[in-house]
Backbone atoms as SQL, in Angstrom:
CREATE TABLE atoms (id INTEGER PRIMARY KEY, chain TEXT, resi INTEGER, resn TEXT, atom TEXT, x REAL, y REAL, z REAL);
INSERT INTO atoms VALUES
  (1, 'A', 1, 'UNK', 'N', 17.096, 51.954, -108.522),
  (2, 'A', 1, 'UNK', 'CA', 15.938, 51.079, -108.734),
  (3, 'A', 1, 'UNK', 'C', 14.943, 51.222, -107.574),
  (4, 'A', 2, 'UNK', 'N', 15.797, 51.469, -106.562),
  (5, 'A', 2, 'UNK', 'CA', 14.475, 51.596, -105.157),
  (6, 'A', 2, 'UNK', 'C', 13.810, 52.963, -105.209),
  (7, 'A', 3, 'UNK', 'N', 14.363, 53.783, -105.745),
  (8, 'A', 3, 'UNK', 'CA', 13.553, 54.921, -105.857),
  (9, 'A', 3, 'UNK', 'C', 12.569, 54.835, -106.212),
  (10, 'A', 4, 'UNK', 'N', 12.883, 54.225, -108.254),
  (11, 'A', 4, 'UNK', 'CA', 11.910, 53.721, -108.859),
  (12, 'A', 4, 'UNK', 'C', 10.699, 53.150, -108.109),
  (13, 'A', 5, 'UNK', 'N', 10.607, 52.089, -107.549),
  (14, 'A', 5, 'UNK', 'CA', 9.774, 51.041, -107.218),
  (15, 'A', 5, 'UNK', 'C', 9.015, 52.192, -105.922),
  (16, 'A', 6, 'UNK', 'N', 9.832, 52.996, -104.960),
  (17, 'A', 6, 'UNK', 'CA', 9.169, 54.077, -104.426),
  (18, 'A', 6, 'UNK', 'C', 8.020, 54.872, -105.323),
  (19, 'A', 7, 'UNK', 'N', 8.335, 55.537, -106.145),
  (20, 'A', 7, 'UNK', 'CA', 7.693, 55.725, -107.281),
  (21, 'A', 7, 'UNK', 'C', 6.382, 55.230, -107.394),
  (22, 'A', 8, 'UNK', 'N', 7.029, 53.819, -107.719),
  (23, 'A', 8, 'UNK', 'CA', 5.345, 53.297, -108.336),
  (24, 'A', 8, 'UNK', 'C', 4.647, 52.833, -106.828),
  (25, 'A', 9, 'UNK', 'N', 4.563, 52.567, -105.863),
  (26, 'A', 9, 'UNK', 'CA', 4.139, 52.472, -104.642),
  (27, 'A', 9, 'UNK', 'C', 3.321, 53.515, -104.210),
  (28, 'A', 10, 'UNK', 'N', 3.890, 54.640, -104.453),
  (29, 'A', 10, 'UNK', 'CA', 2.846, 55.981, -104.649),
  (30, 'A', 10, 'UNK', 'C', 1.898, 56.199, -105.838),
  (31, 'A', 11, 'UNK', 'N', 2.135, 56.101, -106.655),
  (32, 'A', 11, 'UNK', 'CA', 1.309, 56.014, -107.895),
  (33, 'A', 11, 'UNK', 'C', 0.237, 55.385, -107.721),
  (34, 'A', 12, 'UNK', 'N', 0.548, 54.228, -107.562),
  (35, 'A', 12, 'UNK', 'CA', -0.780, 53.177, -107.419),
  (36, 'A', 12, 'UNK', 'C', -2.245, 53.719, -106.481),
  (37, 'A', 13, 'UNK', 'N', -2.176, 53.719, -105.630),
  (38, 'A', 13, 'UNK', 'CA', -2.778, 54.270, -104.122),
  (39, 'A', 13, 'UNK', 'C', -3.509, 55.411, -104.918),
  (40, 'A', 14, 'UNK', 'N', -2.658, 56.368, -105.539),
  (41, 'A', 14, 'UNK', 'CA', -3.454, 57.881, -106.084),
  (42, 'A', 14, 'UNK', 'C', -3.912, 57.026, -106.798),
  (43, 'A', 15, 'UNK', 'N', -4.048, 56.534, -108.060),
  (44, 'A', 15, 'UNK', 'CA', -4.905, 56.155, -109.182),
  (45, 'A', 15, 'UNK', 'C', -6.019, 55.381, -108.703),
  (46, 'A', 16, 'UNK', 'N', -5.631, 54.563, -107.705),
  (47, 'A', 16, 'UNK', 'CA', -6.944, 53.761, -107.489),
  (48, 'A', 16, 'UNK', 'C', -7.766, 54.532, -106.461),
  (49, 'A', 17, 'UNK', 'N', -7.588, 55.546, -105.441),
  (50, 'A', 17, 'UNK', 'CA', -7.898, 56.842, -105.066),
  (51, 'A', 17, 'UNK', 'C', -9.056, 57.722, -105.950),
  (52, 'A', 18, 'UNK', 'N', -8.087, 57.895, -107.154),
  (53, 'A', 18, 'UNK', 'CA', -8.796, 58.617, -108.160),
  (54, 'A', 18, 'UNK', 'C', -9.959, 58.079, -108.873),
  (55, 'A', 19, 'UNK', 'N', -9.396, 56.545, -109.004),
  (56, 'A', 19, 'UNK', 'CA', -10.829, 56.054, -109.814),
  (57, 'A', 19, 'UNK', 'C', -11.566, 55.762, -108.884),
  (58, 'A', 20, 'UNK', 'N', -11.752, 55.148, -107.501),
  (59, 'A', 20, 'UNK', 'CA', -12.816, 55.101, -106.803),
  (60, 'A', 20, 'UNK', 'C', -13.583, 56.583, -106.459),
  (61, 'A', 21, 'UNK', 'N', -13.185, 57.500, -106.603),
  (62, 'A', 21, 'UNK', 'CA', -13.932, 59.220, -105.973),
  (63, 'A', 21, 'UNK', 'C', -14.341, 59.252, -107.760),
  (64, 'A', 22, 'UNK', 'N', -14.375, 58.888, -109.056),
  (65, 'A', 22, 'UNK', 'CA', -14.701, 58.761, -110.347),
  (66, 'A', 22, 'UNK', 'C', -15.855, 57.902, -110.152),
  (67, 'A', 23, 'UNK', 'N', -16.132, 57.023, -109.393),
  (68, 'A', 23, 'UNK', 'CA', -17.106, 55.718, -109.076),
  (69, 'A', 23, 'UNK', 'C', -17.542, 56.573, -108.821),
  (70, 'A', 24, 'UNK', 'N', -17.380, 57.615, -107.387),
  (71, 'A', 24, 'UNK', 'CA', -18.635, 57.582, -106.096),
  (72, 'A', 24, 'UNK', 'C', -19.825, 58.983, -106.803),
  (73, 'A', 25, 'UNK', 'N', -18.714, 59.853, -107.815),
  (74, 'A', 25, 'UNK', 'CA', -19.201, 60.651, -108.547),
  (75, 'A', 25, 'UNK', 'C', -20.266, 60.229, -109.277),
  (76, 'A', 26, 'UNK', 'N', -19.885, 59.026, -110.125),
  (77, 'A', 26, 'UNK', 'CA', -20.778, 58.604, -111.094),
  (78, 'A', 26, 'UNK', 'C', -22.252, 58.118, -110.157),
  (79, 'A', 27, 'UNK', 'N', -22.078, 57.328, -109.338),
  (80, 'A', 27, 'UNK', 'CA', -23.082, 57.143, -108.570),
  (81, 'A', 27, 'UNK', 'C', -23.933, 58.101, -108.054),
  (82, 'A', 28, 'UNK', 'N', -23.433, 59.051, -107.683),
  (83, 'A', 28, 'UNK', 'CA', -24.018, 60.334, -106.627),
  (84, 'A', 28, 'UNK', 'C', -24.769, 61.143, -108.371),
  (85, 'A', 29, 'UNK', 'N', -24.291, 60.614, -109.382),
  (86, 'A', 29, 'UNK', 'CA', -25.186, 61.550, -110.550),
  (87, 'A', 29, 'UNK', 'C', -25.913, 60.400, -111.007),
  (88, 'A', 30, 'UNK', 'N', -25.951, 59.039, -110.804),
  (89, 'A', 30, 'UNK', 'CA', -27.073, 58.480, -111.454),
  (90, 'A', 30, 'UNK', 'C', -28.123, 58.892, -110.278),
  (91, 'A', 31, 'UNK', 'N', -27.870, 58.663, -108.841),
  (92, 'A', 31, 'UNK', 'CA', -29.276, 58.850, -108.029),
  (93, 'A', 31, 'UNK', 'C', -29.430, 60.394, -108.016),
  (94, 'A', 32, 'UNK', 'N', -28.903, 61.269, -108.394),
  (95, 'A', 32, 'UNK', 'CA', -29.495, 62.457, -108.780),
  (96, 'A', 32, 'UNK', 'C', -30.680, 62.400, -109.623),
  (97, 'A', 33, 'UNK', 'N', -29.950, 61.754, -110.699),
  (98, 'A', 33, 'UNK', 'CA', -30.853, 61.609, -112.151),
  (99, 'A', 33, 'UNK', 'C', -32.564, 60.763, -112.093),
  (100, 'A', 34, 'UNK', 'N', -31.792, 59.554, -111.283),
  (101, 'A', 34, 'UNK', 'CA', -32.767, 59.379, -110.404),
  (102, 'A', 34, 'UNK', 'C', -33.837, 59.934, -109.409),
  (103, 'A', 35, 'UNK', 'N', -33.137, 60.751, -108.790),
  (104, 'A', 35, 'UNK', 'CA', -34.156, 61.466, -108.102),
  (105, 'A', 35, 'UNK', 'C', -35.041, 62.565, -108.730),
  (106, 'A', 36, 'UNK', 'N', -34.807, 63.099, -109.555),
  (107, 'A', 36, 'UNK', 'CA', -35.175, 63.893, -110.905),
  (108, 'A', 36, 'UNK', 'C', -36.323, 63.227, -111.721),
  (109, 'A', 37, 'UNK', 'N', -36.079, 62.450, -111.890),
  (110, 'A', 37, 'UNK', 'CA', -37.088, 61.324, -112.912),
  (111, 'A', 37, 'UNK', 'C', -38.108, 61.277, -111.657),
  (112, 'A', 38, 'UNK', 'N', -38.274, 60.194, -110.419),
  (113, 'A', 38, 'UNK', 'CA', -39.016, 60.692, -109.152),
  (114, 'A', 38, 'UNK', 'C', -39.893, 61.460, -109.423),
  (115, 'A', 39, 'UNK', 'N', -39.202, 62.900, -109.109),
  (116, 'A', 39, 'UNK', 'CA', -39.969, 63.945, -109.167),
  (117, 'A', 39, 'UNK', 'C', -40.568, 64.369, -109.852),
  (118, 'A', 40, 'UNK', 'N', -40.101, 63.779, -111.484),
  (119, 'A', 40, 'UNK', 'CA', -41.019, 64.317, -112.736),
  (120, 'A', 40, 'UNK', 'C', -42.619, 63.425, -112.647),
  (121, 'A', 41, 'UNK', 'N', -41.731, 62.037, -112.080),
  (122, 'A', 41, 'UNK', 'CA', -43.244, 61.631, -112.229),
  (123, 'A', 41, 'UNK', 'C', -43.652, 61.480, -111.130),
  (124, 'A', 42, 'UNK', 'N', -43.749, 62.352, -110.207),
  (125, 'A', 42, 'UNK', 'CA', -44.420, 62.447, -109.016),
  (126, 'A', 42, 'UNK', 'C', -45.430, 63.749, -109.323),
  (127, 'A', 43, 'UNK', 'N', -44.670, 64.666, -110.118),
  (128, 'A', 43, 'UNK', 'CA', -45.445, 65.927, -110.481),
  (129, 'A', 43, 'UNK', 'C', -45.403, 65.998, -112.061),
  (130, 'A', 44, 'UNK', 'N', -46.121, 65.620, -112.821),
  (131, 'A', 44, 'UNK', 'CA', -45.901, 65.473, -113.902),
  (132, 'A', 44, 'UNK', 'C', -46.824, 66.942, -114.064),
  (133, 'A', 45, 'UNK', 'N', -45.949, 67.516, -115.150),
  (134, 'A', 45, 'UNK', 'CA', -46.028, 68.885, -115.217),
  (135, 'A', 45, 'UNK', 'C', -45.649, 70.315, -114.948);
């Protein structure tokens, strides 16, 4: 059983690991997208 519970002690840490660097991604492509739009209408054309 202690293995087990070893187990999930590690698990946790990676997943919530994983979904926060899934956040910072999503963020770092909306102000891309953002910065894109900016530029379109800074230079339209």
């Amino acid at each position: 059983m202690s293995m087990f519970i070893k187990d999930r002690v590690k698990e946790v840490p990676l997943g919530v690991a994983a979904k926060l660097s899934l956040l910072k991604i999503k963020k770092q492509e909306l102000s891309a997208l953002k910065g894109l739009s900016y530029r379109r209408a800074d230079y339209p054309g």
